[in-house]
N, C-alpha and C positions, 0 to 999 in steps of 0.2 A: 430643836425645831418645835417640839408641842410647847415648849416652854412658848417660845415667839406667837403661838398660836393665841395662846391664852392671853398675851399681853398686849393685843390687838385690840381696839377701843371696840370692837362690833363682836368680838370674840367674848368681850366681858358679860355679857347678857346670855353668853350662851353657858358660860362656866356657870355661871348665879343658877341658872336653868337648870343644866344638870351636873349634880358635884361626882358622879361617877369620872367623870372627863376629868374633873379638876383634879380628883383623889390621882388619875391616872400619870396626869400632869407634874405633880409633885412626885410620884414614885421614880417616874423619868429621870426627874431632875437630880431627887435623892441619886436614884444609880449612877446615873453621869457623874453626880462629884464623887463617887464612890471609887468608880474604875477611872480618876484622875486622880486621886488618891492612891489608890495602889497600884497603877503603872508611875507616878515619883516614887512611890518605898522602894517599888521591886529594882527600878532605876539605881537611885540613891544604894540600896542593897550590894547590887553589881558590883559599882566603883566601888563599894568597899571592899567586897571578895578580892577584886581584880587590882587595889593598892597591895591589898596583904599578900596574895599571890605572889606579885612582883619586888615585894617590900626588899627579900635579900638579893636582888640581881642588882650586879653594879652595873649601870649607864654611863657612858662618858658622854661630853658634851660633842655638837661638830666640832669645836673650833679644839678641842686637844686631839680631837681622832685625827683633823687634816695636821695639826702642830709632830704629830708621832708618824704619819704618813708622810712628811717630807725628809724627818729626820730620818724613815728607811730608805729612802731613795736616797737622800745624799751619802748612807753609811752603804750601799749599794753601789753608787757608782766610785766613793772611793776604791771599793773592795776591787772590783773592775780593773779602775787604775793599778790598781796595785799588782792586782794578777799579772798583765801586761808587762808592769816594769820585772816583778820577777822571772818572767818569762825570757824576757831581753835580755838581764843578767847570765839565764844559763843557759841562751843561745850563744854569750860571750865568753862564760868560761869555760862549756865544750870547746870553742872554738882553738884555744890555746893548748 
């Protein structure tokens, strides 16, 4: 914002006037890129903690988690079936 000040064509006569404002003007400026500067490192920083962190956890993708959740369901409901027919079987051969 003081940057904008000073680079306003009626503001330049006042910088010329007095360099206290101007010196002030620049330090702003200095800090501002300063703490954009180190809010990317500390960023930048992070994601690297937070890859290494997670480096040895294995992820699986959606499409082999949904591929392995159908294949439990179908090895489920055969299991099911099966239960069933054995059931049938030795409701048939108590019966004899």
């Amino acid at each position: 914002m003081l940057a904008l000040l000073c680079n306003h064509p009626q503001k330049e006569k006042m910088q010329s006037q007095n360099p206290i404002i101007a010196d002030l003007v620049k330090i702003a400026n200095s800090a501002a890129g300063t703490m954009a500067g180190m809010t990317r490192e500390a960023r930048e920083g992070a994601r690297e903690r937070l890859r290494e962190a997670l480096g040895g956890i294995d992820f699986v993708s959606r499409e082999e988690f949904e591929t392995v959740k159908a294949m439990a369901q179908k090895a489920r409901e055969q299991a099911d079936a099966l239960e069933a027919r054995l059931a049938a079987l030795e409701a048939k051969s108590t019966k004899k």
